[in-house]
C-alpha positions as CSV (number, residue, x, y, z in Angstrom):
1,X,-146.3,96.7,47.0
2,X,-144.0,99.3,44.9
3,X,-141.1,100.6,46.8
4,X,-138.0,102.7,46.3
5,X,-135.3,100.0,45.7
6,X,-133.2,102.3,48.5
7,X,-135.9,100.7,50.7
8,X,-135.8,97.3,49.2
9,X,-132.2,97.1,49.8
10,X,-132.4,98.3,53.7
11,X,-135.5,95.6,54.3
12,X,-133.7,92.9,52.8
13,X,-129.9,93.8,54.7
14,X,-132.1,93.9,57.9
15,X,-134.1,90.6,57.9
16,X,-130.4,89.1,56.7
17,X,-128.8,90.6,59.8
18,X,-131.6,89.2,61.7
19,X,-131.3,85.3,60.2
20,X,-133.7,85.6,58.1
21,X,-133.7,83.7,54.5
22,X,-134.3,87.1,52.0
23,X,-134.7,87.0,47.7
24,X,-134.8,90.2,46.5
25,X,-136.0,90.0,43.3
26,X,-135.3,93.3,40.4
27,X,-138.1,93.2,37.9
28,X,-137.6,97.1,36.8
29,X,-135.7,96.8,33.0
30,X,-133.0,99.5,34.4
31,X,-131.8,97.1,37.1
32,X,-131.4,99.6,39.7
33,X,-131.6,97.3,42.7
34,X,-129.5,94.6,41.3
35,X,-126.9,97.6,40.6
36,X,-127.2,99.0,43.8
37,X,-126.5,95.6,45.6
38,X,-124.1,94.6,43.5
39,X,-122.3,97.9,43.8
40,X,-119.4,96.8,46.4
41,X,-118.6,94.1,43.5
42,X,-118.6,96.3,40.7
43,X,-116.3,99.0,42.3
44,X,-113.8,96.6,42.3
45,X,-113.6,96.3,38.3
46,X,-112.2,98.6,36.1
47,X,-114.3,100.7,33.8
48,X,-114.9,97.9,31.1
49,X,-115.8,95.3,33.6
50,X,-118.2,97.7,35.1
51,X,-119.9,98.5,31.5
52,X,-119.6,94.9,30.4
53,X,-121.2,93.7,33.9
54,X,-124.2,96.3,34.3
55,X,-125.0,95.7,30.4
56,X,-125.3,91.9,31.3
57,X,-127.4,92.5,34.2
58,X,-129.6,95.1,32.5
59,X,-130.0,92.3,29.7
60,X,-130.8,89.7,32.0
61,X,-133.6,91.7,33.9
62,X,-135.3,93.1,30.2
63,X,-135.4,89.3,29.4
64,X,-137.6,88.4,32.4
65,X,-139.4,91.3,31.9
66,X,-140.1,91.3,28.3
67,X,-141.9,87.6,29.0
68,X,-144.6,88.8,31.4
């Protein structure tokens, strides 16, 4: 199932609220849902924290990707 990762994020915030276990897991290279949950964190760092961190993320996600 392909969703908007807007979506993803509101499914997996509402089966948390309600006790249940949720992985969410970001398979798309640009790392958008990993970003957007992440986003509370990362507005908390100053601007080279925030380029450093999303570069890492977006790393980590093309690695998994690139071995499918």
């Amino acid at each position: 199932m392909v969703v908007k990762n807007n979506n993803d994020l509101q499914s997996a915030h509402f089966l948390a609220q309600n006790g249940k276990k949720v992985l969410a897991v970001d398979a798309d290279p640009q790392s958008n849902l990993t970003e957007l949950m992440m986003s509370p964190i990362i507005a908390d760092l100053d601007e080279n924290e925030k380029t450093e961190v999303k570069q890492k993320l977006k790393d980590a996600v093309y690695s998994i990707t690139k071995t499918r």
